[in-house]
C-alpha positions in Angstrom: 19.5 119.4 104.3 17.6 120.4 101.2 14.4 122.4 101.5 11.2 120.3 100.6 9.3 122.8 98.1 6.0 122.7 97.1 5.4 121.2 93.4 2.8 121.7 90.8 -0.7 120.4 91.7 -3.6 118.3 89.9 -6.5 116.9 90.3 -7.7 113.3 89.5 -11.3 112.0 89.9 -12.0 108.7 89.4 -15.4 107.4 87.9 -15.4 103.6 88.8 -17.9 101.7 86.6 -17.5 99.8 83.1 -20.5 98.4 81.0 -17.8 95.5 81.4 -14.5 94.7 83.1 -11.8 93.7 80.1 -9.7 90.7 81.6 -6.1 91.6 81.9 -7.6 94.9 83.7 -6.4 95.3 87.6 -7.7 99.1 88.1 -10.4 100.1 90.3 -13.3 99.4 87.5 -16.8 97.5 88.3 -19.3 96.3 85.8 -22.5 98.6 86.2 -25.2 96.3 86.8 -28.7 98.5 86.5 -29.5 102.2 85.7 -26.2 104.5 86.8 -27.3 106.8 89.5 -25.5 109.8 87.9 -26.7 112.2 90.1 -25.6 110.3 93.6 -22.4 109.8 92.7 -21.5 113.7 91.2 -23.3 114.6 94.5 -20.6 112.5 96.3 -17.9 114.2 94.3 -18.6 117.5 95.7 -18.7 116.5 98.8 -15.2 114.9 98.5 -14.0 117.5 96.9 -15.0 120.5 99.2 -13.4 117.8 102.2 -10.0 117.8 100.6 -10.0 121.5 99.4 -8.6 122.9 102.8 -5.2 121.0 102.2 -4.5 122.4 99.0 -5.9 126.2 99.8 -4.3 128.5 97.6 -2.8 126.4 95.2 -3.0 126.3 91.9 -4.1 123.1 89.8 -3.1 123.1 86.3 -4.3 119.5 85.1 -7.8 117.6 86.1 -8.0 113.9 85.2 -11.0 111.9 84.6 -10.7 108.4 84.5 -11.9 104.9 85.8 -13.4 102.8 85.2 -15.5 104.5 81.9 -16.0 108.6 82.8 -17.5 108.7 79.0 -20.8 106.6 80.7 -21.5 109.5 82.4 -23.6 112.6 80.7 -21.5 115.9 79.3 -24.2 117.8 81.5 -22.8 115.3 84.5 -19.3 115.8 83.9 -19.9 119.7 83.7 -21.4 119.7 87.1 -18.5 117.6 88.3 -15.8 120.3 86.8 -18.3 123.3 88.3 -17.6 121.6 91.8 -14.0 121.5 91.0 -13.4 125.6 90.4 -16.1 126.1 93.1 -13.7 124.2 96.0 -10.2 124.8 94.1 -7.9 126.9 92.1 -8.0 126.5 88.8 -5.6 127.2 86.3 -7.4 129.5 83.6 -5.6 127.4 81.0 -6.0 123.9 82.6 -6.0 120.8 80.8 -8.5 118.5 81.4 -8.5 115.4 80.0 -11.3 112.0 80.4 -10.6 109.0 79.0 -13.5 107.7 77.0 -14.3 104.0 75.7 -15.5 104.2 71.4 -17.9 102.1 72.7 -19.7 104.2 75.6 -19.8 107.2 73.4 -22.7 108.2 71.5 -22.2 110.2 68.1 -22.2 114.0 68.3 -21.8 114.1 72.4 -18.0 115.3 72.3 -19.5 118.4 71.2 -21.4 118.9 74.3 -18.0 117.1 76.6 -16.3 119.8 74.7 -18.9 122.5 76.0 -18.5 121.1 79.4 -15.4 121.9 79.6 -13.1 119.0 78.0 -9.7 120.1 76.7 -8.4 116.7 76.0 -9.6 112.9 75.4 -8.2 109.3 76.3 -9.4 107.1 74.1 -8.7 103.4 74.4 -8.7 102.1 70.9 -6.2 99.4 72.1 -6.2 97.6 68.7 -7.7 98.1 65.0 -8.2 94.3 64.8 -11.5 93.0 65.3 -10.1 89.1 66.3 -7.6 91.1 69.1 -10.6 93.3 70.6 -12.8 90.1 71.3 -9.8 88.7 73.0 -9.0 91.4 75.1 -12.9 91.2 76.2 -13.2 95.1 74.6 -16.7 96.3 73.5 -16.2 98.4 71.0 -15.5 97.9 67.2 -12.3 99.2 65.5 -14.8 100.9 63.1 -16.3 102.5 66.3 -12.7 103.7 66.9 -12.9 105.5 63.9 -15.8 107.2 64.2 -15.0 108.1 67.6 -11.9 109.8 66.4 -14.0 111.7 63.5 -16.4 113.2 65.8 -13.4 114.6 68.7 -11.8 116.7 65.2 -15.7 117.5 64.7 -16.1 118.8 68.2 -12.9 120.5 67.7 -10.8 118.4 70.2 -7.8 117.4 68.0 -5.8 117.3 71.1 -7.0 113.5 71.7 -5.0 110.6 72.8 -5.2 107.0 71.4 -4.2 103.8 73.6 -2.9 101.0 72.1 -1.6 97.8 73.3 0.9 95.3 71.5 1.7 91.6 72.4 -1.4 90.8 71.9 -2.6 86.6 72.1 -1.9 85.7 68.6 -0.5 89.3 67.3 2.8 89.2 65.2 4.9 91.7 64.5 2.8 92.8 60.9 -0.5 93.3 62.9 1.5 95.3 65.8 2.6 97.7 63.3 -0.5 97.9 61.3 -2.2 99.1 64.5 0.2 101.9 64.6 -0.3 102.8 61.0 -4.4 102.7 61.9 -3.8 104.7 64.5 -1.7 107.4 62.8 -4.1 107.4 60.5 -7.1 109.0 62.9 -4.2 111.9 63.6 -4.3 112.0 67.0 -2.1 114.4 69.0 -0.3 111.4 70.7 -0.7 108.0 71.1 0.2 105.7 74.2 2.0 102.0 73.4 2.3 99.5 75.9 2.6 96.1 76.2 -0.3 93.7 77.6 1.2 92.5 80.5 -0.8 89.6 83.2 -1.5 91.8 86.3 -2.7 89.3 89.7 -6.2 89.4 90.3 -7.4 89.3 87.0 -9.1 87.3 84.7 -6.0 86.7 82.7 -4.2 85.5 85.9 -6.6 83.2 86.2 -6.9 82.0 82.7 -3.6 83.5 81.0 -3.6 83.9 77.4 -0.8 82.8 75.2 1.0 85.8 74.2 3.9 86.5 72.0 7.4 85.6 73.0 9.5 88.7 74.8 11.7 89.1 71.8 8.6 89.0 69.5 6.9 91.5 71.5 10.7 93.7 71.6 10.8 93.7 67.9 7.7 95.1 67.8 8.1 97.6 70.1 11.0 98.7 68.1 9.4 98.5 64.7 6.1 100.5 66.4 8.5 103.1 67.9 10.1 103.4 64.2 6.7 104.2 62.9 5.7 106.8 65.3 8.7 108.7 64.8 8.5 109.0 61.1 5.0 110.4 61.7 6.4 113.1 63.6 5.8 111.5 67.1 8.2 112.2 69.9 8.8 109.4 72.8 8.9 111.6 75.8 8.3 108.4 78.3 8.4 105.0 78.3 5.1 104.4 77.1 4.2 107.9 75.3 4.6 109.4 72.4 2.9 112.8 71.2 3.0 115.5 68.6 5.3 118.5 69.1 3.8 120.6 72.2 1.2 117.9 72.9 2.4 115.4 75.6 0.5 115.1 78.4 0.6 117.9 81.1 -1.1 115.7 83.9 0.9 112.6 83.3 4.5 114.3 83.4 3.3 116.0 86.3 3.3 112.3 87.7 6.3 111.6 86.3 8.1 114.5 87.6 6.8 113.5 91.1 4.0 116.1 91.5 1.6 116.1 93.8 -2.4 115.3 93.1 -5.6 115.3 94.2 -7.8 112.1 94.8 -11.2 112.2 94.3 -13.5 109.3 94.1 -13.8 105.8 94.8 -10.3 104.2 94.9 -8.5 107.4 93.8 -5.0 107.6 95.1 -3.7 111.0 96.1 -0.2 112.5 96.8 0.6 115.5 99.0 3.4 117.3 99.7 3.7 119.6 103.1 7.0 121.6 103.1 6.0 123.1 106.3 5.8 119.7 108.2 8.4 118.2 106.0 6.2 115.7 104.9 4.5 113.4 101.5 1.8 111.9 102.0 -0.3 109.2 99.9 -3.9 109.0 100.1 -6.5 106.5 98.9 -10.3 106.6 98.9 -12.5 103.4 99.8 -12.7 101.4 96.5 -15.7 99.8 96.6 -18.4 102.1 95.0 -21.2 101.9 97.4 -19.1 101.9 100.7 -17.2 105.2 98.9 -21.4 107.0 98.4 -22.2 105.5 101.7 -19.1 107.2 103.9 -17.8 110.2 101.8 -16.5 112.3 102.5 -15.7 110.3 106.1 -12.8 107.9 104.9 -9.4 109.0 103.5 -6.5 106.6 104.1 -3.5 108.8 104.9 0.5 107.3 104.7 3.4 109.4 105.3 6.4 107.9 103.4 9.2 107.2 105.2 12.2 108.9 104.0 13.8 105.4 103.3 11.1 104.8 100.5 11.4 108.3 99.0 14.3 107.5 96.9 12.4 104.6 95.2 8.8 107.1 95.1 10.8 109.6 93.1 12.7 107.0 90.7 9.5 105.1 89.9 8.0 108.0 87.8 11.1 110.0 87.1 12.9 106.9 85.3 10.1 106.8 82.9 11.0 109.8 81.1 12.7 109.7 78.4 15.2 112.7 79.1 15.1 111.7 83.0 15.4 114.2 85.6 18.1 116.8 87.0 20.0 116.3 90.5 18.0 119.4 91.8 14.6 118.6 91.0 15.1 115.0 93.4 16.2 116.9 96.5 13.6 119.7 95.9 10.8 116.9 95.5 11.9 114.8 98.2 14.0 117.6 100.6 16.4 114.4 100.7 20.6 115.2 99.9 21.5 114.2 96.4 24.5 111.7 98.1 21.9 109.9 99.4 21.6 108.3 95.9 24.8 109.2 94.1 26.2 105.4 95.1 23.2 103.8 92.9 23.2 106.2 90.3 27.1 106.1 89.6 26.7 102.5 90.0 23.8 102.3 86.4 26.1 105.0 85.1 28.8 102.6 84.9 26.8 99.2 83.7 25.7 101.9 80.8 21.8 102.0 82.3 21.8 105.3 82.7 23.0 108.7 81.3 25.0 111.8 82.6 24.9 115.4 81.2 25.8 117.7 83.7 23.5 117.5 86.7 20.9 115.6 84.7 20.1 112.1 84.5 18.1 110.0 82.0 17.8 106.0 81.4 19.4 104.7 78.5 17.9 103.4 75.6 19.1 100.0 77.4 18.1 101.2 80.8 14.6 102.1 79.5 14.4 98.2 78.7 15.8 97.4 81.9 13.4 99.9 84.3 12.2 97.1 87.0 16.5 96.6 87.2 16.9 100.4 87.8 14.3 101.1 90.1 15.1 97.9 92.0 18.8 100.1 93.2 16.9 102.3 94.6 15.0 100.5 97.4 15.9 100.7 100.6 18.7 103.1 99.9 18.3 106.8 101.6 20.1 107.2 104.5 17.5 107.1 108.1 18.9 110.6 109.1 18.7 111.9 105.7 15.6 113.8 107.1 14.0 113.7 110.4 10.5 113.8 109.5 8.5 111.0 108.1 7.4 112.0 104.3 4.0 110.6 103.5 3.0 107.5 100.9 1.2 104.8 99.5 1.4 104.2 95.5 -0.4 105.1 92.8 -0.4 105.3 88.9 -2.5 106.5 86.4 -2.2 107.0 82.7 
């Protein structure tokens, strides 16, 4: 049986309020009502933090993540204090990346600067469209021109390496404005941009009330007319979703992707852990409700061990979103599973043309890529019970 090896580590801390919940959003975010009690909730963080370190002593983590919610409400003095924690209770990469995502409307101008100073290497920032119409429908705050002026002041501060979300099928978008907001984006030259498609998630506003959008072969052609425009600015699709400059994709996201493990921090985080000595993964979540998180932390962590059944499907979930895939070596290593536990699956999408073969390495094709819920679907249920005779540990978790 293959060897379970240790992978590369990061660290994700989630800040959890918005100065207002957008409607098709399903992530752990809460409208702050009142004055944000900055101090209280870094205070919490280190506490968290120095709670968890002990599983992770000694390794190293080469990516933190700040998202939520809206990290950017919080002051670059607060977020400095949150990073200090983190390289007081951790290992730190001396070249880590560390990226927050940041709403244009939450930012005032001339603080990148002092995010910068803080310790930022990298910026999220969700533009999500350049069309003022689209913005009010999607229940953002901010105005494309605030977008713009967002972007000016990251090349200001010195952080070109900045990312740009943007969302297409829009309620009443064609396929024109789709690629306009491409060509707006390019425009700000970010280091890499990331286009997906507004989709109706369950327990959200849009659920509730949906929204007419676009017909799927609309929204297809403009996802191929978007892609065409990214890559004759230079932009490289490196997952299903992501596109960045030469040398710029994101190093905490493919660490995901490759099935890495991660820290959790904060109210609602998710967390995944891998313990070669024990044979085991395991997924952890924080309590997502703000005050119950301040009132017990650093008390409650849900732990799951995955069972080696769902491994397969853990793995395929994130490594079927890159574009050139994964190798045969890197599965077993990440999961200590045999690679014939999935060779009947993955010879099976080989021969229906979903996925692609070169040597030991697999990769969806540009067919499988449209057809990812098919793919992963072949992989439920699928390793073999005495493939391994320790539980691995999980829950699920995503985070862009």
């Amino acid at each position: 049986m293959p060897q379970l090896s240790t992978p590369p580590l990061s660290l994700y801390i989630h800040f959890p309020w918005c100065v207002r919940k957008c409607p098709y959003c399903d992530f752990n975010s809460h409208t702050l009502r009142g004055e944000l009690d900055e101090a209280r909730y870094i205070e919490a963080l280190g506490r968290d933090l120095e709670a968890q370190a002990t599983q992770v002593s000694g390794r190293e983590v080469i990516s933190i993540f700040l998202g939520g919610g809206t990290p950017s409400l919080f002051s670059p003095d607060g977020i400095g204090r949150v990073l200090a924690a983190a390289r007081r209770h951790l290992a730190v990469a001396p070249d880590v990346e560390v990226t927050m995502e940041a709403n244009p409307g939450a930012i005032e101008r001339g603080r990148f600067g002092e995010y910068r100073a803080a310790g930022l290497t990298r910026v999220s920032l969700g533009a999500q469209s350049f069309d003022a119409q689209r913005l009010a429908a999607l229940g953002r705050i901010h105005s494309p021109d605030e977008t713009r002026l967002a972007a000016a002041e990251l090349h200001a501060a010195g952080l070109d390496n900045f990312n740009l979300d943007l969302m297409y099928a829009l309620p009443g978008q064609d396929v024109a404005a789709a690629v306009h907001d491409v060509r707006e984006a390019l425009a700000l030259k970010p280091a890499h941009i990331s286009h997906y498609q507004l989709t109706i998630e369950q327990g959200t506003v849009f659920a509730a009330q949906p929204p007419v959008l676009p017909e799927e072969d609309v929204a297809a052609d403009m996802l191929t007319e978007c892609g065409r425009g990214l890559a004759g600015a230079g932009f490289e699709q490196y997952e299903v979703s992501a596109y960045a400059r030469p040398g710029r994709q994101c190093r905490h996201n493919v660490n995901y992707w490759t099935f890495g493990d991660y820290l959790g921090v904060g109210a609602g985080a998710h967390g995944k852990l891998t313990f070669p000595a024990s044979g085991t993964i395991v997924r952890t979540l924080q309590l997502r409700e703000p005050r119950r998180y301040l009132a017990s932390v650093p008390a409650v962590v849900t732990r799951k061990d995955v069972a080696p059944h769902e491994l397969p499907f853990e793995f395929m979930l994130n490594a079927l979103r890159l574009v050139d895939g994964f190798d045969a070596a890197t599965f077993s290593q990440r999961t200590g599973l045999d690679w014939g536990d999935v060779a009947a699956p993955v010879n099976a999408l080989i021969a229906r043309g979903l996925l692609i073969t070169e040597g030991a390495r697999y990769r969806p094709s540009p067919l499988g890529l449209q057809f990812l819920n098919e793919l992963l679907l072949s992989f439920m249920g699928r390793a073999r019970p005495e493939s391994s005779k320790t539980a691995g540990p999980f829950g699920l978790s995503i985070a862009l």
